[in-house]
N, C-alpha and C positions, 0 to 999 in steps of 0.2 A: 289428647291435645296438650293437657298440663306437662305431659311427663315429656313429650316432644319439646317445651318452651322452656323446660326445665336442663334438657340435654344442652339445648339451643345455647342456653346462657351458660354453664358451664365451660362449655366451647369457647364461646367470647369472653370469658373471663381469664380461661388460660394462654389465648393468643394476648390479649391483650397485658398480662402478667410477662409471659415470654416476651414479648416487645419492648415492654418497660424495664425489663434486665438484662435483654439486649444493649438496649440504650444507655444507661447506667453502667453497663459491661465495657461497652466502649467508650464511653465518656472519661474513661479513665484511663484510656491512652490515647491522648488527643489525634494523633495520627492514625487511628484506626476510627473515629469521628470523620475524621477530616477525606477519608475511602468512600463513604457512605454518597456522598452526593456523586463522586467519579462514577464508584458500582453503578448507580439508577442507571447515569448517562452512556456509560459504556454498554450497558445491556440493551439500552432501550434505542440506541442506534444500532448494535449489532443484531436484535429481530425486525428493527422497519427495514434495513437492507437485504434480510435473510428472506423475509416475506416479499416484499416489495416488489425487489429487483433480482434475487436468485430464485425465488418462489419454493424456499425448501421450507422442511418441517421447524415452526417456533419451537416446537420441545426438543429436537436434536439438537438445534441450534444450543440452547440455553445448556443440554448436556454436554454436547463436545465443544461447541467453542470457548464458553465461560467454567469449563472443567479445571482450570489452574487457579481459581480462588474460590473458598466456599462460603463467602461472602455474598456472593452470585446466588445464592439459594433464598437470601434473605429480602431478595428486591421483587416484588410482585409486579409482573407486566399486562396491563390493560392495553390489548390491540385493539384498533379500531377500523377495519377490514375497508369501509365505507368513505370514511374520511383520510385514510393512511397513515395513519399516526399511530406510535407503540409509545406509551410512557410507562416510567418505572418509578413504583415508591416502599423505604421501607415496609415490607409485610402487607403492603396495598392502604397504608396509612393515612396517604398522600404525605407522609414526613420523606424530607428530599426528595421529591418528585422533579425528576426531570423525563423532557417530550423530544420527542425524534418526530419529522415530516417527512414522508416522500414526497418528491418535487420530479415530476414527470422530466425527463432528461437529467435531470440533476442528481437522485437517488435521496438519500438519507440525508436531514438537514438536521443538526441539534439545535432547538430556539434556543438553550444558554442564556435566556431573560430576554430575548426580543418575542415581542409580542405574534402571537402563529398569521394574526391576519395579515403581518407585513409581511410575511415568507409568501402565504398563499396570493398576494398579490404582484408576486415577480413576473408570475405567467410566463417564462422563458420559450423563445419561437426556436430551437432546435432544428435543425435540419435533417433531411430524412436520414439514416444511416444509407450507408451504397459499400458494397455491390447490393441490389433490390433483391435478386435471385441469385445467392451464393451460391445452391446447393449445383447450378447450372453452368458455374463457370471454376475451373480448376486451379487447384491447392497453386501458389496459394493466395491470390484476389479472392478466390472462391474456398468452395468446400469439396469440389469434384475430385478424387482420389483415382490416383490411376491405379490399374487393376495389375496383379501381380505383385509375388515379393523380389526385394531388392537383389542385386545378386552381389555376390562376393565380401557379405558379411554373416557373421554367427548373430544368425536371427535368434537362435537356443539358448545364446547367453544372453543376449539383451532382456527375452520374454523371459528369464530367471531373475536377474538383477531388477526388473522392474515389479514383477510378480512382489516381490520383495518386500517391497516397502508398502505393500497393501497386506502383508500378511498379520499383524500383529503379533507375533513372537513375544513380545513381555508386555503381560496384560495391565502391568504395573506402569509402562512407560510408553503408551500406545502414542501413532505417528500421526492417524487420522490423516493421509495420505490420500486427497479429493481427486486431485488429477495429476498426472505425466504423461508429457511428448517427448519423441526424441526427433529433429530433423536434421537428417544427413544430405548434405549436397542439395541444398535445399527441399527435398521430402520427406514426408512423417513417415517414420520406419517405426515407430513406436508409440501407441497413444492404450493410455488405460485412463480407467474414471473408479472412484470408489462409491459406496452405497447412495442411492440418490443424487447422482451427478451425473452428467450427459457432456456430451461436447457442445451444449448451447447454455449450459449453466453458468453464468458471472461470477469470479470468483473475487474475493476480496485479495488486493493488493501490498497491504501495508507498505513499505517502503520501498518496492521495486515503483514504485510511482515517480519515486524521484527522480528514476532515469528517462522517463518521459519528460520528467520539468524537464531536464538535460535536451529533448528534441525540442522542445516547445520553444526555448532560449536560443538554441541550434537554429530555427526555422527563423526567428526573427534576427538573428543575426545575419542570415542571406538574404531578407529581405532589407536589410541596411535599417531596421527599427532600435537596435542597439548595439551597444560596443563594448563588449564584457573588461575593457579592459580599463576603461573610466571608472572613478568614482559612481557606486550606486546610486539611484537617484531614491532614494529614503528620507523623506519629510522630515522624521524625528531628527534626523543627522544632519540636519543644515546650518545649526549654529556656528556660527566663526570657531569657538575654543571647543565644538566637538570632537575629538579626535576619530569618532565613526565616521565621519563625512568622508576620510581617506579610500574607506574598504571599495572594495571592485566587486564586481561580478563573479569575475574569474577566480577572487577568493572567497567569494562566499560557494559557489560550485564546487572549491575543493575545500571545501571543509574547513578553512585557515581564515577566518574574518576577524577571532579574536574576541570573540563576542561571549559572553560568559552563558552556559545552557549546562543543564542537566538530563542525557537523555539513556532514562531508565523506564522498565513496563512493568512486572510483574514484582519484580526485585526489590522495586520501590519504590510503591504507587503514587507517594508523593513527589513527586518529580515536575521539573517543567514541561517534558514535552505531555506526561498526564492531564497534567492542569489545562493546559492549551488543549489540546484535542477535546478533550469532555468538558472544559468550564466555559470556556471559550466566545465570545459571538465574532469578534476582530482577532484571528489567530498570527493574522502580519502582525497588526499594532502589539501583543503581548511581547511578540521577540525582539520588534525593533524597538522594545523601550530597554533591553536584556544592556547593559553597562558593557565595555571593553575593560578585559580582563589580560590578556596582550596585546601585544602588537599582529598584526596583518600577516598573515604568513608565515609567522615564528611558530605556532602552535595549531597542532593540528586537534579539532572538538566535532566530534558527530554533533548535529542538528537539524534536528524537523524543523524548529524553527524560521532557519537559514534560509530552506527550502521552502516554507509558506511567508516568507517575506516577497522572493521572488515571481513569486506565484502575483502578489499584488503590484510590481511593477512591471509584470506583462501584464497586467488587470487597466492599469494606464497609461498603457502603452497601445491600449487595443479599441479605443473614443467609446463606448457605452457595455453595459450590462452583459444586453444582448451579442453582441459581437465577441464578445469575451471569452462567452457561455459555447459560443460556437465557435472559436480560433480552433480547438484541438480539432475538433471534427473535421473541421474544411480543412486544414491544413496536416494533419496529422494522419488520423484515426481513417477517414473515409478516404486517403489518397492507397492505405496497405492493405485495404480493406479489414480492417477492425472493428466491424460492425457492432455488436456486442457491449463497448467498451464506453464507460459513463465517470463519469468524475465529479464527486462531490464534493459541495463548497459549504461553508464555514454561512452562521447567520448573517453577513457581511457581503456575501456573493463570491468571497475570492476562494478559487480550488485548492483544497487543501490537498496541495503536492506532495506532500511531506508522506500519506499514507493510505488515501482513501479512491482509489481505482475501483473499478469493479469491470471485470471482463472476461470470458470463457484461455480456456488455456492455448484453445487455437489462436485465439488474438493476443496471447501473452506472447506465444512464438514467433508473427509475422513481426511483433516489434522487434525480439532477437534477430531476426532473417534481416530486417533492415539494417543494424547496424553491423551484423556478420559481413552485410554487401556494402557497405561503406559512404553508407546513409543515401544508396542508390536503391528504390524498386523498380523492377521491371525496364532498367533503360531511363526511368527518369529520378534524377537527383532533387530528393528529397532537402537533406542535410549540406551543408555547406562542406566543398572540398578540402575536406583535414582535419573535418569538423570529429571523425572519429578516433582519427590518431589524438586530436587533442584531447579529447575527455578520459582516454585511457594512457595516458601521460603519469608516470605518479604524483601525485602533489607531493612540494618541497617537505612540508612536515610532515606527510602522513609514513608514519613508522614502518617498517619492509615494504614500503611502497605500497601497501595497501588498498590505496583509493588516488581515484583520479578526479575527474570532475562528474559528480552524482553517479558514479559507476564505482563499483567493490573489483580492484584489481590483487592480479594473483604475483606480484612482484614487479612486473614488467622485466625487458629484453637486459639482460645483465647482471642478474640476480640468480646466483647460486641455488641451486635445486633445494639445498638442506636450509636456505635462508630461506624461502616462499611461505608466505600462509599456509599455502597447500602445495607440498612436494612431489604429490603424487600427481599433480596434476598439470601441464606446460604453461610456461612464463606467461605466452600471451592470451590466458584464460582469462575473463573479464565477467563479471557479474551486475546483472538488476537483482537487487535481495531487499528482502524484507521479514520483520519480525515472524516467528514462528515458522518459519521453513519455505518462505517465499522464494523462488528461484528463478530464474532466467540466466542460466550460464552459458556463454558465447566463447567458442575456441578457434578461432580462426583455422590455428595449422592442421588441423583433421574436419574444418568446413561443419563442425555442427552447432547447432542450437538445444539446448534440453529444459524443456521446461517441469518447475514440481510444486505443488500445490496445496497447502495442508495445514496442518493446525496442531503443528507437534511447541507441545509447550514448554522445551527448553530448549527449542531451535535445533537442536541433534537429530537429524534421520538419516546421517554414514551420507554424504554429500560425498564430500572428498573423493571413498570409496565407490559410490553408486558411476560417477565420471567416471572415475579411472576407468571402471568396467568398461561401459560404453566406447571407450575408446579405442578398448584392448579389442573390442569388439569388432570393429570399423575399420582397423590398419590396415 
C-alpha cells in the first residue's frame, strides 16, 4: 500500500513539475500564453461536435483533427456523455478551462463566459428535418440511387483519381480525406467515405458555410425582407460621423466593406477570426466594432467576421430566436432535402456563418446541385432570378477575379487561361471552400458538382488536378 502511495505521489509531482515548466515555458512568449485559452476552446468544441453530432471516435478526433499543433496534447478533455458537454483544461488543471454544449438542433455551443444554464434554457422548437424517409424517395430529395453505371464516361479514371486521395502516399503530409462525391448531370457517379465515415455522417464545414449565408441573404432578398444594396443595418454604425454606416450588403458579400480583420488559423493563432470563433460569446458585435481601414469597395479582405455580422442582421430580420433557429431549415435545408445539416450559433444565438455547418457530403452536393441549376430545385425557384449570376460576378477588388459574393471564383468569362487561379480548370468554375480542404466546386459547362471533405492541414490535396481529372473524364 506505502509503495503504491509512494508511486502515486511521485507521479503527481512530476505532472505537476511538467505543468509548472510548461507554464513558465510559455509565459515567456506571451503569444504562446495567449494559444492556451484558443487550444482548450478549439478542442473542446471540435469533440462535443465530433461526439455529439458526428458520433465519431473523441481519440481520432483529437488525433487527426488537432494533428497540426502539438499544443493540442497538452489540453486534457473531460466529456460529459449525460449532460453533453466536452470541456478542456491545461493538463486537466482546470487552468484555461474552457466548455462546449450540445444544443439539440443547434450542435456545439462554446459558453465563452456565459453562464451554461442560459444556453441550456434556449430550448430551441426546430422543426422536423424532411424528406421523413429519404432512403424511399430518389437522388436527389432522397437517398434512392438508380441502379446501373452511367454510360459514356471513364468510370476507371474517376474510381483512380478518387481512390487517390484516400490512399496516403506521404505519411509525412497525410490528406485525411473523409468523404467525395462527384455528380454528373445531376447523379452521383462517384461517392467514397474514409475510415469511420458513412454517407449519414456530418461533416464539419468551415467556411463553405459562408455560401449558404450567400442562400440564406439570397432567399430573403426574394422574399422582399432586404436590399443588399442599401446601407447595412449595423447598430454599432449608426453614428452621424461613422463612416461604416455607408457599407452595403452587397459589399460586405464580396468581401470589400473595408473593415480592418485579420484572417489567419494555424499560421497565426493569434488572429481575429481566432479570437472570435473560440473567445467569443457576441461573434457579430467583435467585428462590427473592427474600425474602417478603407474605403468600401477599393479593397478587397477575406472575413469571417463580415460573414457573422450578416448572420446577426438576418437574426433581425427574422422577429424571435426561434424563428431564427428555424429560417435555414424551412426555407433552405428542408426545401433540397438536406436533412442532415445543422448550424451552430455563437453564445449569443446568431449562426456562426462564417464556419460552423455540420452535414453529410450528400447534402454538401444537393447545395452545389442548387446553385449548378440556378438556385431552381426540382421545378421550384428557390433563389431569386440572377441571384446566381450575381454572387459569381467577380468583385471589383478581389484580385484575378477571385471571389464573388461568398463564393471562391475561378476568374470568371474573360479571363485568360494562364491568368485564372486555377488554369487547369474552366473560367466558370465557382467554389464553396473552406479551411483545410473543404470543397464544393460547381462547373457549369461539363454540368458537374464534386464535393471533398477532409482534414488536410495545409489545405493542399491536388484540387486543381483531382477536377481536371473528373472532367477529362466526363467530356
Amino acid at each position: 500500500m506505502k509503495k503504491f502511495s509512494a508511486k502515486k505521489i511521485v507521479i503527481s509531482l512530476t505532472l505537476i513539475i511538467f505543468a509548472a515548466a510548461t507554464v513558465i515555458a510559455i509565459y515567456k512568449n506571451r503569444e504562446y500564453l495567449q494559444q492556451l485559452p484558443l487550444g482548450c476552446a478549439f478542442k473542446a468544441k471540435a469533440l462535443c461536435a465530433a461526439i455529439f453530432v458526428s458520433g465519431r471516435d473523441a481519440e481520432t478526433v483529437a488525433r487527426e483533427d488537432m494533428g497540426f499543433n502539438t499544443l493540442f496534447k497538452l489540453f486534457t478533455p473531460k466529456i460529459n456523455t449525460h449532460r453533453k458537454t466536452v470541456s478542456c483544461s491545461l493538463l486537466g488543471t482546470g487552468m484555461f478551462k474552457r466548455k462546449a454544449l450540445h444544443v439539440e438542433g443547434l450542435g456545439p455551443v462554446l459558453l465563452s463566459g456565459i453562464n451554461e444554464n442560459t444556453i441550456r434554457e434556449w430550448r430551441p422548437e426546430i422543426i422536423p428535418a424532411q424528406p421523413a424517409h429519404p432512403e424511399k424517395i430518389p437522388w436527389p430529395q432522397g437517398d434512392l440511387l438508380p441502379a446501373g453505371n452511367p454510360k459514356n464516361i471513364n468510370m476507371a479514371r474517376i474510381d483512380k483519381a478518387v481512390a487517390k486521395l484516400f490512399s496516403e502516399e506521404n505519411p509525412q503530409k497525410k490528406l485525411y480525406t473523409r468523404a467525395v462525391i462527384v455528380v454528373h448531370k445531376g447523379r452521383i457517379i462517384a461517392e467514397r467515405y474514409g475510415e469511420g465515415i458513412t454517407k449519414d455522417t456530418p461533416l464539419l464545414s468551415w467556411s463553405v458555410a459562408k455560401s449558404m449565408v450567400n442562400a440564406l441573404v439570397g432567399i430573403m432578398v426574394l422574399q422582399g425582407k432586404i436590399d443588399i444594396r442599401k446601407p447595412a443595418p449595423v447598430a454599432e454604425w449608426q453614428s452621424k460621423d461613422d463612416p461604416r454606416r455607408a457599407i452595403t450588403l452587397d459589399q460586405m458579400l464580396r468581401m470589400s466593406s473595408g473593415l480592418d480583420w485579420v484572417e489567419a488559423y494555424a499560421e497565426k493563432p493569434i488572429s481575429d477570426v481566432n479570437m472570435m470563433l473560440f473567445l467569443q460569446p457576441d461573434m457579430a458585435a467583435f467585428a462590427a466594432a473592427k474600425p474602417l481601414i478603407a474605403p468600401p469597395d477599393k479593397e478587397w479582405r477575406y472575413s469571417s467576421g463580415t460573414t457573422n455580422i450578416i448572420c446577426r442582421i438576418i437574426k433581425e430580420q427574422t422577429g424571435n430566436l426561434n424563428n431564427y433557429w428555424n429560417f435555414p431549415r424551412q426555407e433552405l435545408f428542408n426545401k433540397i432535402g438536406m436533412r442532415s445539416a445543422i448550424w451552430s450559433t455563437d453564445a449569443s444565438g446568431t449562426f456562426i456563418g462564417s464556419s460552423f455547418v455540420y452535414a453529410t457530403a450528400r447534402d454538401y452536393a444537393r447545395f452545389g446541385l442548387l446553385y449548378l441549376n440556378d438556385g431552381v430545385w426540382q421545378g421550384k425557384r428557390i433563389l431569386p432570378a440572377g441571384w446566381v449570376k450575381y454572387s459569381t460576378k467577380p468583385a471589383p477588388a478581389a484580385p484575378q477575379g477571385q471571389y464573388g459574393a461568398h463564393f471562391w471564383l475561378n476568374g470568371g468569362t474573360g479571363v485568360a487561361s494562364a491568368e485564372r487561379p486555377y488554369p487547369k480548370l474552366p473560367a466558370d468554375t465557382y467554389f464553396a471552400r473552406g479551411y483545410q480542404g473543404q470543397v464544393i466546386a460547381i462547373i457549369p459547362s461539363y454540368k458537374l458538382v464534386v464535393v471533398r471533405l477532409g482534414m488536410t492541414y495545409d489545405n493542399e490535396w491536388g484540387m486543381e488536378d483531382f477536377i481536371a481529372g473528373i472532367i477529362e473524364a466526363v467530356r
